[in-house]
C-alpha positions as a Python dict, from the first residue, in 0.01 Angstrom:
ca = {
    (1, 'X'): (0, 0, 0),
    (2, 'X'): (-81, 324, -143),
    (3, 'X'): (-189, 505, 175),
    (4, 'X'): (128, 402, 349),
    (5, 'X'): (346, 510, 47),
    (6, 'X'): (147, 811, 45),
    (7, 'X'): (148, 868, 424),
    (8, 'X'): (531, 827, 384),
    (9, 'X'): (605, 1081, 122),
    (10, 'X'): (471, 1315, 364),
    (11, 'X'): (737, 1290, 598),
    (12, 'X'): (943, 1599, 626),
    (13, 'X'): (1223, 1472, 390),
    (14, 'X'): (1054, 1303, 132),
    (15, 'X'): (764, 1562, 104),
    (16, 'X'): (1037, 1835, 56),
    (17, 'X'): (1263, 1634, -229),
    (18, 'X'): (1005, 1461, -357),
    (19, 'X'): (604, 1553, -295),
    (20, 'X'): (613, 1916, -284),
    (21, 'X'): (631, 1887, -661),
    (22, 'X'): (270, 1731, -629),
    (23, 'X'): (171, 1990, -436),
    (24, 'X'): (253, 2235, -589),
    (25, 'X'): (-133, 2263, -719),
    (26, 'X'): (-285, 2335, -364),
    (27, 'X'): (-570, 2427, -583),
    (28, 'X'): (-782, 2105, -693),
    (29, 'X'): (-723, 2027, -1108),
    (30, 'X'): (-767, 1748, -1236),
    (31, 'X'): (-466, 1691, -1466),
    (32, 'X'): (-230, 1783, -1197),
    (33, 'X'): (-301, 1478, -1034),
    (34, 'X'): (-22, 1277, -1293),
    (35, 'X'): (193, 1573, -1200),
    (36, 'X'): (478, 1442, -965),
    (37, 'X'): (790, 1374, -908),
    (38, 'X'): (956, 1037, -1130),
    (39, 'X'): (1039, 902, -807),
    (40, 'X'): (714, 944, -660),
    (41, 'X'): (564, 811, -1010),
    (42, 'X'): (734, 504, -946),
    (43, 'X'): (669, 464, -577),
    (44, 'X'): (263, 497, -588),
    (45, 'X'): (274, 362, -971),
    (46, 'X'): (419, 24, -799),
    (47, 'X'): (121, 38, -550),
    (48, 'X'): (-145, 86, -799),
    (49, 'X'): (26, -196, -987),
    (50, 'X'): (94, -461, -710),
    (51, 'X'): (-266, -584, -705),
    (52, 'X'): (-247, -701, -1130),
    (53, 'X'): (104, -789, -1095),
    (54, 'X'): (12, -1007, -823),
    (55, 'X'): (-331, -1159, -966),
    (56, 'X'): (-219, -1122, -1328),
    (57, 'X'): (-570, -1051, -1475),
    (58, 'X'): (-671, -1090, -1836),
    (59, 'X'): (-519, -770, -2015),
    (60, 'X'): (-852, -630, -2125),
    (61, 'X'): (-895, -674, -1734),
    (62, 'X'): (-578, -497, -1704),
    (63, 'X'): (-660, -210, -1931),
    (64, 'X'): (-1023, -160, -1753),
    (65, 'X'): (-844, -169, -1424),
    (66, 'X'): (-615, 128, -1528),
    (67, 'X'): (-826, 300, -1738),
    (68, 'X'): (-1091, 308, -1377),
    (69, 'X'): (-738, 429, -1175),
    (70, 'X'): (-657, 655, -1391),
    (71, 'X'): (-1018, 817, -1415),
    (72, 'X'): (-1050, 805, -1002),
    (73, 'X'): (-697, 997, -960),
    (74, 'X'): (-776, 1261, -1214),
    (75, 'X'): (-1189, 1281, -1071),
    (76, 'X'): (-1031, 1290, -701),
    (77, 'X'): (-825, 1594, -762),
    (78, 'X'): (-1108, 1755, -979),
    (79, 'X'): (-1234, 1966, -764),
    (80, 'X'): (-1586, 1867, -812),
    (81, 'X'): (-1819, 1647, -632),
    (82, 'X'): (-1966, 1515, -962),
    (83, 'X'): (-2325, 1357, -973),
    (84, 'X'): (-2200, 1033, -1144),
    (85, 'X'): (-1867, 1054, -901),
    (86, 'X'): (-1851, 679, -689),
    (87, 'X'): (-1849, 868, -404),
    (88, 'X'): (-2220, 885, -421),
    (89, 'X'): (-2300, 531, -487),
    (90, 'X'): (-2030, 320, -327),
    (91, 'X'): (-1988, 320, 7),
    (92, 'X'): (-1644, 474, 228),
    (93, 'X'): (-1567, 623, -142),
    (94, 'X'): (-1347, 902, -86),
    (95, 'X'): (-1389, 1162, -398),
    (96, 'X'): (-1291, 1461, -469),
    (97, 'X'): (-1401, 1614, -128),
    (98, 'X'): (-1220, 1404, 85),
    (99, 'X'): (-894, 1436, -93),
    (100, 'X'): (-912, 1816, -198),
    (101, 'X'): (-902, 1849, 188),
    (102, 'X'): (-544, 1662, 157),
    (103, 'X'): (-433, 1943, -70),
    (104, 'X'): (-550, 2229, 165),
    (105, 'X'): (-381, 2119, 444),
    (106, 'X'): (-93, 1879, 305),
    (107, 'X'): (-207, 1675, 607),
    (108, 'X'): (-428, 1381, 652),
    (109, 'X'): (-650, 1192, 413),
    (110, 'X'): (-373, 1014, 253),
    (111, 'X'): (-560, 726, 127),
    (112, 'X'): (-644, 700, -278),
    (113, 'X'): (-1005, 585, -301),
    (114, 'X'): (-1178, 463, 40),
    (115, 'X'): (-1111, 646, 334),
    (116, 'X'): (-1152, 342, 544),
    (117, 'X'): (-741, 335, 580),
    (118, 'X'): (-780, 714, 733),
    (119, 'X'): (-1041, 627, 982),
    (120, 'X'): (-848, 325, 1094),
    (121, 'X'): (-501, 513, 1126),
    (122, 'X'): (-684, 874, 1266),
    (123, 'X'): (-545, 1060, 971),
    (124, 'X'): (-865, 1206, 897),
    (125, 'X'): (-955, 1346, 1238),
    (126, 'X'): (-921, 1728, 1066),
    (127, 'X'): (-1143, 1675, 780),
    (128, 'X'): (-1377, 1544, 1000),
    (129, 'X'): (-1397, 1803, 1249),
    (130, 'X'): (-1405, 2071, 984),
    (131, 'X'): (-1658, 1872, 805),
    (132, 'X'): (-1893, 1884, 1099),
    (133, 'X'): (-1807, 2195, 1153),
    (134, 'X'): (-1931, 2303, 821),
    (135, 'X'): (-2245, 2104, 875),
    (136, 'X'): (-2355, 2222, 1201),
    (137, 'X'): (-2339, 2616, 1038),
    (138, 'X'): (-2561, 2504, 773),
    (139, 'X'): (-2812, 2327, 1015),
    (140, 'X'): (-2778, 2678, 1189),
    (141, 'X'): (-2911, 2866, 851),
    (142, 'X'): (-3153, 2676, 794),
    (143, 'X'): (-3294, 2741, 1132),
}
């Protein structure tokens, strides 16, 4: 739900009344991830909140779940690729990497924590490329 709320906020209306004030931070810090529009705070608030409202989880479930949000929004828009960061440890984790990309280009790499919802849609195809890119010049130093 997030990465199509997300995806949709980038649409040329809705990005210019409503995500550009995310954006305004191009440059990856963490706090500016809560920074955004009210609209847009309700929008991908409702998305990070459909899953509890839905399963209705113990609240000290509830207050783990957003506390664990919370933390992954602000790491994600660090700026750092952290040693303890869940990119390194769980699988098709996103991190800060993937999404300071998103706030380069204000293109692609919509999706909040696993990029599998970017592969699967080919919003990622940039990232990727660039990412290889990048790789392939420092297989060519170490030559």
């Amino acid at each position: 739900l997030f990465y199509w709320i997300h995806r949709a906020l980038h649409t040329e209306y809705l990005y210019k009344t409503i995500h550009s004030v995310h954006h305004k931070y191009a440059a990856p810090l963490g706090i500016a991830a809560e920074y955004a529009h009210p609209l847009e705070v309700v929008g991908l608030g409702f998305a990070t909140a459909a899953g509890p409202l839905l399963l209705r989880p113990h609240l000290l479930t509830l207050w783990v779940y957003l506390f664990v949000r919370c933390f992954q929004t602000v790491e994600c828009h660090s700026g750092y690729d952290f040693p303890w960061s869940p990119r390194h440890w769980i699988p098709g984790y996103g991190g800060a990497e993937f999404h300071d990309h998103h706030h380069k280009t204000f293109t692609g790499n919509y999706a909040s924590t696993f990029v599998w919802t970017d592969w699967v849609h080919g919003t990622d195809g940039l990232y990727r490329s660039q990412k290889a890119e990048e790789e392939a010049k420092a297989a060519k130093k170490l030559e």
